[in-house]
C-alpha positions in Angstrom: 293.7 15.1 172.7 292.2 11.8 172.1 291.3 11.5 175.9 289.2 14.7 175.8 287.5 13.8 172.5 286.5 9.9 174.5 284.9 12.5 176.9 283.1 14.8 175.1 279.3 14.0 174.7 277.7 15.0 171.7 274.7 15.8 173.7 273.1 17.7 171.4 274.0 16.3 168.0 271.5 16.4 165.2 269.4 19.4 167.1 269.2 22.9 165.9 270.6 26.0 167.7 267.6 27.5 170.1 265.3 24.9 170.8 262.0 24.9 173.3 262.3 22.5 176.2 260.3 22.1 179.6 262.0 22.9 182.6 259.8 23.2 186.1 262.7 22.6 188.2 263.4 25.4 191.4 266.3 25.2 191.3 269.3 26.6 189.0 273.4 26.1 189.0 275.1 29.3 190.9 278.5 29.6 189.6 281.7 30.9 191.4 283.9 33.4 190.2 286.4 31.8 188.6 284.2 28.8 187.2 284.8 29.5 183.4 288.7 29.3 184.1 290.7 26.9 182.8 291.6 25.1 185.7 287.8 24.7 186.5 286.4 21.1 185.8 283.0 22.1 185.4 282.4 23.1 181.7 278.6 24.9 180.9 277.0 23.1 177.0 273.5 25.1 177.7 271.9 28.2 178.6 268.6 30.0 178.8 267.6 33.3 179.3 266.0 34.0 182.5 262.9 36.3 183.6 263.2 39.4 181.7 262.9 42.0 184.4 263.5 39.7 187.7 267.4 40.0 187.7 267.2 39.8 192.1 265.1 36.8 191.6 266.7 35.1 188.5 269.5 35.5 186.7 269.5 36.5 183.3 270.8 33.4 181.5 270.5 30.1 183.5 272.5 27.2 182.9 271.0 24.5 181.3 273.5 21.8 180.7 277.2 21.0 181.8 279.3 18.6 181.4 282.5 17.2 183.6 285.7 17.6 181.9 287.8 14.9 183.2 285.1 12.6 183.9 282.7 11.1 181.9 279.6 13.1 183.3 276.8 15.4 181.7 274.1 17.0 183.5 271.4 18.8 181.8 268.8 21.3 184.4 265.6 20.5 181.9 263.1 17.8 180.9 264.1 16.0 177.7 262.1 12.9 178.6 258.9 16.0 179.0 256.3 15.5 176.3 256.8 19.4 176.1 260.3 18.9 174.7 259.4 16.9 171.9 262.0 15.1 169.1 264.8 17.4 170.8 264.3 15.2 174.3 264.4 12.0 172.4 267.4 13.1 170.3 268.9 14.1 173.3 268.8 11.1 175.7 270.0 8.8 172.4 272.8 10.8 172.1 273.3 10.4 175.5 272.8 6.1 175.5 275.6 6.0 172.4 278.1 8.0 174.1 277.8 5.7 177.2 277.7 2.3 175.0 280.9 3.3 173.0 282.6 4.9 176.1 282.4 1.2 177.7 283.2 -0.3 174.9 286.4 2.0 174.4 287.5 1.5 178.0 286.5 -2.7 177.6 284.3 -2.5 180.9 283.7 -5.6 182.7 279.9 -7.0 181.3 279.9 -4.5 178.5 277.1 -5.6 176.4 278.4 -7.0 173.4 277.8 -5.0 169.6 278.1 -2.7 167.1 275.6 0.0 168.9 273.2 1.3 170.8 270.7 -0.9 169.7 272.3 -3.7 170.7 272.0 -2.8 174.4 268.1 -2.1 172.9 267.6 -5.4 172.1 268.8 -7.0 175.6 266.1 -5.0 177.4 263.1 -6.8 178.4 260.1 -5.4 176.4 257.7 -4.8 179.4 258.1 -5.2 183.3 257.0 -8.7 184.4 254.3 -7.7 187.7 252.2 -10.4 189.7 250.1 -11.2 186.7 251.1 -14.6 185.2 248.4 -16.7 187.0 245.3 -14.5 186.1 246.2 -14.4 182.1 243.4 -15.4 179.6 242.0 -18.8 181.4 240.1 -20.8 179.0 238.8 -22.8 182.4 236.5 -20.0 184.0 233.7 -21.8 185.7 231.4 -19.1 185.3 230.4 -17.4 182.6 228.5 -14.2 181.1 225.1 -13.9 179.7 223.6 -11.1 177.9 220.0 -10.1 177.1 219.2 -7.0 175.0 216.2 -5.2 175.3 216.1 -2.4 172.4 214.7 0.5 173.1 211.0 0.4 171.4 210.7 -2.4 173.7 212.0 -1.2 177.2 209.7 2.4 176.1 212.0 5.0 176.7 212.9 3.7 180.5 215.0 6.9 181.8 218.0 5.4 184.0 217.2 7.5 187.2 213.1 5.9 186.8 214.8 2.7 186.6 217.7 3.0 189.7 215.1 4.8 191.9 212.6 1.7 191.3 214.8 -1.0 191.4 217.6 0.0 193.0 217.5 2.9 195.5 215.1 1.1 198.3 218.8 -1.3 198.8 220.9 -1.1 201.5 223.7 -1.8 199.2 223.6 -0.8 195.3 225.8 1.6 193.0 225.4 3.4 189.4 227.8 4.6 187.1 225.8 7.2 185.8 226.9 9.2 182.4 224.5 11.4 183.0 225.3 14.2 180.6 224.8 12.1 176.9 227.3 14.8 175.8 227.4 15.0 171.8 230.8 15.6 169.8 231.3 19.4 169.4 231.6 19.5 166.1 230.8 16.7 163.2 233.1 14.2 164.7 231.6 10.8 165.7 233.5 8.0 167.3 233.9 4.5 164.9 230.4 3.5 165.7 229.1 6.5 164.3 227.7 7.5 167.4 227.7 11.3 168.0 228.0 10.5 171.7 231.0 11.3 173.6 232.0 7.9 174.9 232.4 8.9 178.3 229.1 9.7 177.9 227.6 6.6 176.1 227.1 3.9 179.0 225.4 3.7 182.6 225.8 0.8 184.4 223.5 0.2 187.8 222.8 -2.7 189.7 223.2 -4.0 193.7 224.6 -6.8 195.6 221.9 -9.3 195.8 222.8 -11.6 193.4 223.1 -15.2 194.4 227.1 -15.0 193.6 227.1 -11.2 194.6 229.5 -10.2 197.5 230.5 -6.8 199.5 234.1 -6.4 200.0 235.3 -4.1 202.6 239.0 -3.1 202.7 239.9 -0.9 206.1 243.7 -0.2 206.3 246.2 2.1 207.7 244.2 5.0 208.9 241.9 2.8 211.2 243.0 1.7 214.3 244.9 -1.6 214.7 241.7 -3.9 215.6 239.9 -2.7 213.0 242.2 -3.4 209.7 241.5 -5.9 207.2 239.5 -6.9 204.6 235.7 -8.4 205.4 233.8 -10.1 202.5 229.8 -10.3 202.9 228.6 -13.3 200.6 225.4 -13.8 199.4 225.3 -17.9 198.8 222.7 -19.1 200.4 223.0 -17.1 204.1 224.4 -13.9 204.4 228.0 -14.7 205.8 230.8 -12.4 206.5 234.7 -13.6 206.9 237.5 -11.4 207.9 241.0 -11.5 205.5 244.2 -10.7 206.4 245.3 -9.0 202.8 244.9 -5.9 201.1 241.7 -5.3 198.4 244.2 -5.1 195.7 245.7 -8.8 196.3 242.0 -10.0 197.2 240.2 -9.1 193.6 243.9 -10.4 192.0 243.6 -13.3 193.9 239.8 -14.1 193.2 239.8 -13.4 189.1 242.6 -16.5 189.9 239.8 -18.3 190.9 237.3 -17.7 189.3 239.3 -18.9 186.2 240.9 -15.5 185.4 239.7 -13.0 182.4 236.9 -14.3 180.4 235.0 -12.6 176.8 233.4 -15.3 175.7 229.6 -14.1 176.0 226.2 -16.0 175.4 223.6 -13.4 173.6 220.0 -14.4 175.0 217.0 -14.1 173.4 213.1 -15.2 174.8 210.8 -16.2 172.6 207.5 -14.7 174.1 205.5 -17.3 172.3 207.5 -20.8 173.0 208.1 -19.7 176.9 211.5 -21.0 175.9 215.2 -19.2 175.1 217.8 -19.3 172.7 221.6 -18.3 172.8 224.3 -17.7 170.8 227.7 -16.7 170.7 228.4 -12.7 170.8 230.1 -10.9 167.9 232.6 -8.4 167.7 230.5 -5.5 166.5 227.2 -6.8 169.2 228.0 -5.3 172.2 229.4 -1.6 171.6 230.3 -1.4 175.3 233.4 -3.1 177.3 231.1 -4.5 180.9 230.8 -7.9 181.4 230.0 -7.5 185.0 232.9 -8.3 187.7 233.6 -5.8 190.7 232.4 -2.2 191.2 233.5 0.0 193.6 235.7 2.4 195.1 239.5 2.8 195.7 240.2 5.6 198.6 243.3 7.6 198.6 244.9 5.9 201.2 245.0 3.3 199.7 248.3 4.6 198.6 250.1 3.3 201.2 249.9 -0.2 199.6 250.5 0.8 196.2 253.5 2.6 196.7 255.1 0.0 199.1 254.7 -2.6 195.6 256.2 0.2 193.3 259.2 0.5 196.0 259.7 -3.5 195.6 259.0 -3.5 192.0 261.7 -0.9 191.6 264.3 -3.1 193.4 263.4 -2.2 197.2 263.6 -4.7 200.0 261.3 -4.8 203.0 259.1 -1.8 202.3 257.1 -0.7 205.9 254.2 1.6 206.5 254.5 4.3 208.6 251.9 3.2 211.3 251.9 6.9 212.6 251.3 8.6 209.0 247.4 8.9 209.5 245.2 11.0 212.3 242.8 8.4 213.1 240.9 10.5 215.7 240.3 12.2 212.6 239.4 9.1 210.4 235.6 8.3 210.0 235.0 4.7 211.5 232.0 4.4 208.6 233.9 4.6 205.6 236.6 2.3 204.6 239.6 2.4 202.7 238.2 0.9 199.7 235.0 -1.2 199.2 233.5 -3.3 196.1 230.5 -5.4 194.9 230.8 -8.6 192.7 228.1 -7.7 190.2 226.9 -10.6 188.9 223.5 -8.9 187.8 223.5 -5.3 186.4 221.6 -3.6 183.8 223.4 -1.1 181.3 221.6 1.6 179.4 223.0 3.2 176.1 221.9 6.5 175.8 222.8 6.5 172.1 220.0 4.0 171.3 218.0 4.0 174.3 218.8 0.0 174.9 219.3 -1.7 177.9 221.2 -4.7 178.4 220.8 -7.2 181.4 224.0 -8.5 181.9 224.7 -12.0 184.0 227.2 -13.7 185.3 226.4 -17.4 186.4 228.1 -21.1 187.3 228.1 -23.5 185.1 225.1 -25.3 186.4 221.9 -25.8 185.2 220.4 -24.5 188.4 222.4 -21.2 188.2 221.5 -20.5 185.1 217.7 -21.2 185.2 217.9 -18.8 188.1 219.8 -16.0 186.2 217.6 -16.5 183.0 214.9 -15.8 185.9 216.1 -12.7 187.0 216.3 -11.4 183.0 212.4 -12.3 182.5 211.7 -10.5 185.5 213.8 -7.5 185.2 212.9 -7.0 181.5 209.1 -6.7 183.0 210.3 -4.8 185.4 211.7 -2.0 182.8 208.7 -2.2 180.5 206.2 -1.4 183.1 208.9 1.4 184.3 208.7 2.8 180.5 204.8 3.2 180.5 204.2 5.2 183.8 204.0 8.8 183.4 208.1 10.7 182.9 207.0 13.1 185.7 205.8 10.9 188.3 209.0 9.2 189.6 212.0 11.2 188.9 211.7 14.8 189.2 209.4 15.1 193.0 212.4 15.3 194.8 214.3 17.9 192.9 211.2 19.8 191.9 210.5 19.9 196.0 214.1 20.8 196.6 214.2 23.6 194.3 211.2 25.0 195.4 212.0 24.4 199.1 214.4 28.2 199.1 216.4 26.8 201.8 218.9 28.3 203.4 222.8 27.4 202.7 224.4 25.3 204.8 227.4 25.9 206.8 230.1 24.5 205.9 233.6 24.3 208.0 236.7 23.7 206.2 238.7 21.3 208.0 241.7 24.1 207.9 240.2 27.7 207.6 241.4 30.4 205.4 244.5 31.5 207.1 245.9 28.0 207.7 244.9 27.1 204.0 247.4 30.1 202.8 249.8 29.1 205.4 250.0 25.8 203.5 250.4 27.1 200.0 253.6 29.3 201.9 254.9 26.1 202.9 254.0 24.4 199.5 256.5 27.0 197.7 258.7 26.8 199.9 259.1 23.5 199.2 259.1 24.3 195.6 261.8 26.6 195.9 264.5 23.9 198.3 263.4 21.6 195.1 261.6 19.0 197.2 258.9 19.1 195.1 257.5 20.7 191.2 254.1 20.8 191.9 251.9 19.7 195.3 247.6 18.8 194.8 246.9 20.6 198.4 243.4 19.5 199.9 240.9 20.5 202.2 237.8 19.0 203.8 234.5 20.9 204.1 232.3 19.3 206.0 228.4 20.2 207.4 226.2 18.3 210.0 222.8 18.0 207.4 219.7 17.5 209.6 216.2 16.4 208.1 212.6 15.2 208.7 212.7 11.5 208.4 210.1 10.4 206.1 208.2 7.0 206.9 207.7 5.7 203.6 211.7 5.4 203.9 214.8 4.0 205.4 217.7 6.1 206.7 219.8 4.8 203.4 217.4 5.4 200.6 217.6 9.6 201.5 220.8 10.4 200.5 219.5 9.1 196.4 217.6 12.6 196.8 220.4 14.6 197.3 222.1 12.4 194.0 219.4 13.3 191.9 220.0 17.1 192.7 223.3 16.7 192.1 222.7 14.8 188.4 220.4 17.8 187.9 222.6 20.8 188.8 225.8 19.2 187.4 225.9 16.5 185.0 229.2 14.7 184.1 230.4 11.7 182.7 231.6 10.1 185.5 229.2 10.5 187.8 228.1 8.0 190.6 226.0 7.0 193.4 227.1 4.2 195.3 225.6 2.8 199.3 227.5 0.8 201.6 225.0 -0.1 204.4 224.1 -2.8 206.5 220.5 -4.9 206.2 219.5 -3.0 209.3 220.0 0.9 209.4 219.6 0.7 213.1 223.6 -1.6 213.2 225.6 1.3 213.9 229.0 -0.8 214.2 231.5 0.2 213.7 232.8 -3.0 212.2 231.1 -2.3 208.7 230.9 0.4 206.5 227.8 3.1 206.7 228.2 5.5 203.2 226.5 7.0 200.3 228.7 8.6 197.6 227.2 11.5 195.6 229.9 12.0 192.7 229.3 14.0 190.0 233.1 14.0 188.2 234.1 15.1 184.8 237.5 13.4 185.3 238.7 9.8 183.6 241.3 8.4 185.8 242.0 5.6 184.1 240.6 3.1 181.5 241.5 -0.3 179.6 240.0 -1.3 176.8 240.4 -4.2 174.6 241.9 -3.5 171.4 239.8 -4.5 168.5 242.8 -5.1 166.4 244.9 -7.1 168.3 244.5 -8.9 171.1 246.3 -6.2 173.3 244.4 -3.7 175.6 244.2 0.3 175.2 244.9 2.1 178.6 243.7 5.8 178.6 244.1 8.0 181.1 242.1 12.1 180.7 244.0 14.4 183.5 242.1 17.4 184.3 244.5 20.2 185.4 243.2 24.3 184.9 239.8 25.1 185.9 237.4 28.3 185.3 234.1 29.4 185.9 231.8 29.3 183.1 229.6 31.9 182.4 226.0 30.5 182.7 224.1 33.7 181.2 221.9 35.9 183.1 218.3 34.6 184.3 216.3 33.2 181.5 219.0 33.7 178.6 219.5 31.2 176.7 223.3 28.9 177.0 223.4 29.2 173.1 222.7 32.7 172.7 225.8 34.3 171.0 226.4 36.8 174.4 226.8 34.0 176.4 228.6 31.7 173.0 231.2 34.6 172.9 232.0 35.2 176.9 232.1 32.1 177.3 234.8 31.6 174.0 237.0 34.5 175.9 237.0 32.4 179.2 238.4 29.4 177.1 241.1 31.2 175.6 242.3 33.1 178.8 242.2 29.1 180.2 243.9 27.8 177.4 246.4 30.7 177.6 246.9 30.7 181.2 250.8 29.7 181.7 250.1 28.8 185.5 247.4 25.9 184.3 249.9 24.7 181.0 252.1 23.8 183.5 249.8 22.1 186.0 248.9 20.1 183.3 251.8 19.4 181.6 253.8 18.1 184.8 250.7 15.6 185.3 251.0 14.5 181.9 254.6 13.6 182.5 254.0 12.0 185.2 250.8 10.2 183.8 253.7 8.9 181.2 255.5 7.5 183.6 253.2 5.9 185.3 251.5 4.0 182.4 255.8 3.4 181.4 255.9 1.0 183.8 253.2 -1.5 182.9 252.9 -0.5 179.1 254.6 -1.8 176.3 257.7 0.3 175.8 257.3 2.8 173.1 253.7 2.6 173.4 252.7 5.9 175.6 252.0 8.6 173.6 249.3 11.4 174.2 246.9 11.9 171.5 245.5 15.6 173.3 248.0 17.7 175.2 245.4 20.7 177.2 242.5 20.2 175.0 239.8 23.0 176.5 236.4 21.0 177.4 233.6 22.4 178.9 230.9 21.1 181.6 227.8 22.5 183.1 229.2 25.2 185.7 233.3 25.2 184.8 235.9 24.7 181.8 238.6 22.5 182.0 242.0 22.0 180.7 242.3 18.0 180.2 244.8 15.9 178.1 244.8 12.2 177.2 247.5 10.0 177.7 247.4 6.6 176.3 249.6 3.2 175.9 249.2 -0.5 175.1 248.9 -3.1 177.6 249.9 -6.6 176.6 247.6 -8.9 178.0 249.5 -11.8 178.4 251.7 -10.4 181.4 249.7 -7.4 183.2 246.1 -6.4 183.9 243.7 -3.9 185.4 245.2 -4.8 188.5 248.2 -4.3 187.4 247.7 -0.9 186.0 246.1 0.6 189.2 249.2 -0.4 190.8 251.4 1.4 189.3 249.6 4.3 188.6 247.5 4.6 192.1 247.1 7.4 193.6 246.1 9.9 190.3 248.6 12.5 190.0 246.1 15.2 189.2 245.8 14.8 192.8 249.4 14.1 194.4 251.4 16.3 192.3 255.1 15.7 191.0 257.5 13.8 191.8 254.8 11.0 193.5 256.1 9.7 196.3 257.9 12.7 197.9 255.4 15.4 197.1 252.6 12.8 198.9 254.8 12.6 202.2 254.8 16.4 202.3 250.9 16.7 201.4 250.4 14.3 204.7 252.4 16.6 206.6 250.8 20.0 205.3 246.8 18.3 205.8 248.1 17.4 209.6 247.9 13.5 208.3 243.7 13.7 207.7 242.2 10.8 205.6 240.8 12.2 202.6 238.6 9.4 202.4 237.3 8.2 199.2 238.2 11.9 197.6 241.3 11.7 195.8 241.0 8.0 195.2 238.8 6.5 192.3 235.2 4.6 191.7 234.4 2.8 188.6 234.2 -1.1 187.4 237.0 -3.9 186.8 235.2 -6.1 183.7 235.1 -9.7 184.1 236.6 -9.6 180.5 240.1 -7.2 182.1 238.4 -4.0 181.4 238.2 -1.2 183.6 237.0 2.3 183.7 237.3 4.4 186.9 237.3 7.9 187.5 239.1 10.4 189.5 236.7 11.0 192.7 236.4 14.6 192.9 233.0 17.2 192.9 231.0 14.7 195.5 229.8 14.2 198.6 230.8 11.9 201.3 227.5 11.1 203.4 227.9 9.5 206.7 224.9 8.6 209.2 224.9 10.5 212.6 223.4 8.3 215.4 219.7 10.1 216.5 217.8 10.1 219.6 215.1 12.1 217.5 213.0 9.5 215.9 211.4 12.3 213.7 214.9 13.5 212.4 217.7 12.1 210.7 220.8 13.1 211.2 223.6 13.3 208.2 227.7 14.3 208.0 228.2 15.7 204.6 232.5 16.0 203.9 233.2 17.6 200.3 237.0 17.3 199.1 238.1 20.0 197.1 241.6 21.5 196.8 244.1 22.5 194.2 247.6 22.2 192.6 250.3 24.8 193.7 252.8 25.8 191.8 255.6 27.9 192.1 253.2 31.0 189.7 250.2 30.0 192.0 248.3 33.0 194.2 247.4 31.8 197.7 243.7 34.1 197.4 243.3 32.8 194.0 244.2 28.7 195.2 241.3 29.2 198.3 238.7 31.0 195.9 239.6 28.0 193.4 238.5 25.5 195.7 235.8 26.9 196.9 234.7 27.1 193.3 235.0 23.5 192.5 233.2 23.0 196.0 230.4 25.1 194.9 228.2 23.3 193.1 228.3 20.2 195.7 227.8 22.8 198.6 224.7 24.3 197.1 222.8 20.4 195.9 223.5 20.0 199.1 221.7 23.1 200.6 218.5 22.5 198.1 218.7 18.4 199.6 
């Protein structure tokens, strides 16, 4: 009758008979007896076979789709929104968005969106979700601004970035570098549009420290300190050292300062000495000058629990009111006093080497005063002497002692303690499927902490702070990635053991892309990438003194790929990450503009293979930014699982409410010019200072993050061999340090 037709949903109009779809759900519909009479009101559209084989577990078709049939309802048990389902998922929900507009418009709702169809509900949507942005956009009034010199790589003569750091940089209390230290080529002939064969990740490394005269250290220590000890201290740099306590969160402090410091700026100035004169000359960049996105701005870390404040402004984006912390979420007996929630520099002098060309550049950021900038253009003389001298010593004689001594030192291995053993580890991958299975959560990223007191001879031609740069430059060695990192957060004097400040070195040596924006060279929007790395395997590194090329260890290692790429346990690791990657960039891109350009692409790195995808969008720059984007997407699901928010309340239940520190969270750059580029924190070393009564000793905590995601297909002896595998390589840098 004409009532049942007004109900019926076409839901799957348009799509052929027997189509694939994603479903990771635990749960499935368990009909009564008599639910395909007629007097039932429940009517199944959908099925699927189940487990061939499993008929206790599952049953042998499972319900897909039903509809109600007096009421205008229709539920479907899969994903159409999944990148997995494809055209089908998009047909679907359509078909589902015209049956709702024309059954208002049949029934003459109140507020029924006037028109002829669908797309006229379409059209009254707002094109992207308005965040905190609209002061920080584009500011033509910056009172700084960025200068450039270049120093090609004939001049600087072959300068390796490790000679450089450890000669500039590594004697500082406080100094970072973003170090893509692998200068991976394409496989293949492909080349990226500036014909370099260099993987991109690959192409950049940015170092520099915090003793610039606008330079300051920002410390962010939140909800898993105590009380006293929360808020945000900033160490400045003008003039006298001074350090002021703020009552906000680091996320609203580096929105609040781009504000004033006149918001996002490109607009470079090229400098160029002329040798002979003793003068300078500048000129306006180009668009094809500077191949890479830095301008200088903040560098730094984002630690996981720093979750707390992102999700509290998703839950208020979303239409929540009055979002509170749980002040008893975190162990803080358990919480290292040394390292805080999150900490930057404002770099306003770095150097950044292209490995493609061997260049460096020396990039500044200054105020608009003559005396600033004579003081900057300083600096560049200096440090371009600096690199030149650097270039002409002898390769051996600065970079490889350490290492060589390590290696050749035969050490034993170092204990290590899981923060949970064994047992307790399986225990939680029990509780993780159960979980699963009461449909609480699809997929959970469950962590553990190894962690080693490291004790060594103190040498006296160095500070406490410059050793733990030895144990990086093992790390670079054994297990070079693109995102790799050392970063120190110490006070001038090594001796201030307060607990007031932070006292860490970060030796990160991660494959994984968390998230990037770029500007788009084509319009004036930005590119937001994000590479989740979900499936890992060993890789087969060839007996003693064969070669990595040899086609033995070319054609084990191909097998290894292509039982990773065929592993249906790590497709659907990845794939639920992806989805939720989508919806995560959804919120803050431009809608219709998230799209994933490489679903489980297989790449490969020194001691494992990976399974990684890239998910991209556009970001319009006129109403969000950087800031903007780590908001919404904070913490990376490769390492909460899916859904978000209720799989991360469980995860802080399973690991007994332990900090995980910076682990889990994300280090990188935000670009004075909006650009960012940070990685997922994972395959490093946390390195804390242990106070000494041994002058000849120094005393170190080493903690190593490492962990897994569980699923319902996932082994519990496989998931604890898995993370001691990605642990491995960390554990034994560690042993040779």
């Amino acid at each position: 009758d004409d009532e049942r037709e007004q109900l019926s949903c076409q839901l799957f109009r348009g799509i052929q008979q027997n189509f694939n779809v994603v479903r990771y759900h635990s749960l499935v519909v368990d009909f009564p007896d008599d639910a395909f009479s007629e007097d039932s009101e429940i009517e199944p559209i959908a099925w699927c076979k189940g487990l061939v084989g499993n008929d206790e577990e599952y049953p042998s078709d499972i319900c897909m789709a039903l509809r109600h049939k007096r009421y205008p309802h229709v539920g479907v048990q899969f994903h159409p929104e999944s990148i997995g389902t494809g055209e089908a998922g998009y047909q679907i929900i359509r078909n589902f968005c015209d049956f709702a507009y024309q059954y208002k418009m049949n029934n003459k709702k109140e507020g029924v969106i006037e028109g002829e169809s669908i797309e006229a509900a379409e059209s009254s949507l707002p094109t992207t979700v308005q965040l905190k942005t609209n002061d920080l956009i584009a500011s033509k009034t910056s009172h700084r601004q960025i200068y450039i010199h270049k120093l090609e790589g004939q001049s600087s003569s072959s300068s390796h970035p490790e000679e450089v750091f450890q000669e500039l940089f590594s004697s500082r209390e406080n100094s970072f570098w973003l170090d893509s230290s692998t200068g991976k080529t394409q496989l293949g002939n492909d080349e990226d549009n500036e014909g370099c064969p260099i993987i991109s990740n690959s192409r950049f490394s940015i170092m520099g420290s915090n003793d610039g005269p606008l330079s300051r250290k920002i410390e962010y220590f939140g909800i898993e300190h105590p009380k006293e000890k929360r808020g945000l201290r900033v160490t400045s740099n003008s003039g006298n050292t001074e350090t002021s306590t703020i009552d906000t969160d680091i996320l609203s402090y580096l929105r609040q300062t781009l504000i004033e410091d006149g918001g996002f700026s490109d607009h470079v100035h090229m400098v160029s000495f002329n040798e002979t004169e003793g003068d300078q000359t500048f000129h306006a960049a180009t668009d094809n000058e500077l191949p890479f996105d830095y301008r200088g701005g903040y560098v730094g870390f984002l630690g996981y629990e720093l979750r707390h404040i992102t999700q509290c402004s998703l839950f208020e984006l979303e239409g929540g009111h009055g979002c509170t912390i749980n002040d008893s979420d975190a162990s803080r007996e358990r919480t290292n006093p040394h390292v805080p929630t999150a900490a930057f520099f404002f770099a306003d002098r770095s150097l950044l080497f292209d490995h493609h060309t061997g260049d460096w550049y020396l990039v500044g950021v200054a105020n608009k005063d003559e005396y600033h900038i004579d003081d900057m253009l300083g600096w560049m003389k200096g440090t371009q002497s600096q690199i030149e001298a650097i270039g002409k010593l002898p390769s051996s004689t600065i970079s490889s002692s350490s290492v060589l001594n390590s290696k050749n030192a035969n050490k034993n291995a170092v204990e290590f303690v899981p923060n949970r053993p064994k047992d307790q580890y399986q225990m939680d991958i029990a509780r993780s499927h159960e979980e699963i299975r009461n449909g609480e959560s699809y997929e959970l990223c469950v962590t553990n902490q190894l962690e080693a007191e490291i004790t060594l001879p103190k040498r006296s031609d160095k500070k406490l702070h410059e050793s733990p740069f030895d144990l990086y430059k093992i790390l670079r060695t054994n297990n070079p990635a693109p995102f790799s990192a050392f970063m120190n957060f110490y006070n001038k004097d090594d001796d201030d053991s307060s607990d007031a400040s932070a006292s860490l070195s970060i030796c990160c040596s991660s494959p994984e892309r968390f998230l990037s924006v770029k500007q788009d060279p084509q319009h004036e929007n930005f590119v937001v990438e994000s590479k989740p790395i979900k499936g890992t395997i060993a890789r087969y590194i060839g007996d003693e003194g064969e070669s990595e090329s040899s086609d033995m260890v070319k054609t084990i290692n191909d097998r290894i790929m292509q039982e990773l790429r065929d592993s249906t346990k790590d497709q659907a690791e990845n794939l639920m990450i992806v989805d939720l990657l989508r919806n995560d960039l959804g919120r803050v891109c431009e809608v219709g503009s998230v799209h994933v350009p490489y679903l489980m692409n297989i790449e490969s790195y020194a001691t494992v293979h990976q399974m990684v995808s890239t998910v991209r969008g556009n970001l319009d720059g006129n109403t969000s930014n950087a800031i903007d984007v780590i908001e919404a997407c904070f913490p990376g699901g490769s390492m909460t699982g899916a859904p978000k928010q209720r799989t991360m309340e469980i995860l802080n239940e399973i690991e007994e409410g332990v900090s995980r520190g910076p682990y889990s969270g994300c280090l990188g750059y935000i670009s004075s010019n909006g650009c960012m580029d940070m990685n997922i924190i994972i395959r490093s070393a946390i390195l804390t200072p242990i106070p000494n009564t041994d002058d000849s000793m120094e005393c170190w905590k080493a903690s190593i993050g490492c962990g897994g995601a569980i699923t319902a297909l996932s082994d519990s002896n496989d998931e604890y061999d898995e993370m001691l595998l990605k642990s491995r390589i960390v554990r034994h840098s560690i042993s040779q340090w």
